[in-house]
C-alpha positions in Angstrom: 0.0 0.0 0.0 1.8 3.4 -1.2 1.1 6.9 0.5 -1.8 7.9 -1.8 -3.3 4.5 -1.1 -3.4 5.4 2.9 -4.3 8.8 2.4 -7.6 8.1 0.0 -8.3 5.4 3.0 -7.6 8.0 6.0 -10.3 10.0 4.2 -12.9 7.6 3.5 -12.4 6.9 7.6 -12.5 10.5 8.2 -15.8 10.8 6.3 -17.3 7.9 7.6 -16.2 9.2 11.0 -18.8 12.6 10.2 -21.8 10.7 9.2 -21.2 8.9 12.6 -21.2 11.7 14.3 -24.3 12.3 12.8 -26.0 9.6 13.2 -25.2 9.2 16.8 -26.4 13.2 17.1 -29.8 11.7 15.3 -29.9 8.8 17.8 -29.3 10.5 20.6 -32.1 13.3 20.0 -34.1 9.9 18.9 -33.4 8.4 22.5 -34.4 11.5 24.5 -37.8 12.4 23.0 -38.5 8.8 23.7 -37.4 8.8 26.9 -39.8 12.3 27.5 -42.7 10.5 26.1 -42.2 7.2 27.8 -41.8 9.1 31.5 -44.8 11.1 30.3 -47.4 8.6 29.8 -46.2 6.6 32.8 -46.9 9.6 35.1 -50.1 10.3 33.6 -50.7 6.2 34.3 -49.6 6.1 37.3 -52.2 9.4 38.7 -55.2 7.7 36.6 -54.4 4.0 38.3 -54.8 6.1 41.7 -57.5 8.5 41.2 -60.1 6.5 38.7 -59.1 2.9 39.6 -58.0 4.1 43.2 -55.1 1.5 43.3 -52.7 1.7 46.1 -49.6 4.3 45.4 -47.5 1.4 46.1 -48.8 -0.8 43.0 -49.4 2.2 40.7 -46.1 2.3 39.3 -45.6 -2.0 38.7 -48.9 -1.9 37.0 -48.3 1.8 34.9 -45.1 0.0 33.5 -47.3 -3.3 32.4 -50.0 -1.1 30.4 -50.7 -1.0 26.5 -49.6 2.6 25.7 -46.8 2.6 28.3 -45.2 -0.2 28.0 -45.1 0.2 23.8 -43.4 3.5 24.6 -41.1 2.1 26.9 -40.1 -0.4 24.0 -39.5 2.0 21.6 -36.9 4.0 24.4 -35.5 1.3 24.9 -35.1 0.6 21.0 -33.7 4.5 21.1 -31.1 3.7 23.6 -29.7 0.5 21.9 -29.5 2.0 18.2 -27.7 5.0 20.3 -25.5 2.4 22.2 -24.4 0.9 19.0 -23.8 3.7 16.9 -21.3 4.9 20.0 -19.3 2.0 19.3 -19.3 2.1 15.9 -17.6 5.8 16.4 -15.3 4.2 18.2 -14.5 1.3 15.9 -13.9 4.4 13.8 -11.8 6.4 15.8 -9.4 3.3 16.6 -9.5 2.6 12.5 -7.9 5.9 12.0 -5.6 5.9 14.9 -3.9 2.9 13.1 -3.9 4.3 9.9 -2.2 7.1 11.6 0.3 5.3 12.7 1.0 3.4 9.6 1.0 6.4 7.5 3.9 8.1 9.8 5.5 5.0 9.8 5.4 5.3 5.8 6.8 8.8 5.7 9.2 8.3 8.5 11.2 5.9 6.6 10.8 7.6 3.6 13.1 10.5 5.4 
């Protein structure tokens, strides 16, 4: 592999290092909103268990967690976080991938010297 070689593939990395970025940016947001709606609905759950089904306060929150609309919402934050979690590593999968290349490309031009 010559030095134009390395340096074409340090810049593919470099770009595929930004659209991680941005994809863990779009995750991320994608991860909080869920997480908003999911403590949302569970709230709002929790007061109707207790004031139209008057269920003790200390079962509100096992039985909130188990219903239909809270329980898809917590799914789909949980979904956020994992697609989040995963496009962390792949950053840094990234990240390591270039620091190698680094190294190989000053290796390359410090025995060209």
């Amino acid at each position: 592999m010559d030095g134009l070689d390395l340096k074409k593939e340090m810049d593919e990395l470099l770009n595929s290092l930004d659209k991680a970025y941005s994809f863990m940016w779009t995750t991320g947001k994608q991860w909080a909103v869920a997480e908003h709606h999911y403590k949302i609905a569970n709230k709002i759950e929790i007061f109707r268990l207790k004031q139209e089904d008057k269920v003790a306060w200390t079962a509100c929150q096992a039985l909130a967690q188990g219903s239909d609309g809270v329980a898809d919402l917590r799914l789909m934050r949980d979904l956020s976080k994992i697609e989040y979690e995963v496009a962390k590593e792949k950053m840094l999968g990234l990240k390591m991938k270039a620091r190698i290349l680094e190294g190989e490309i000053n290796r390359m031009w410090g025995a060209a010297k």
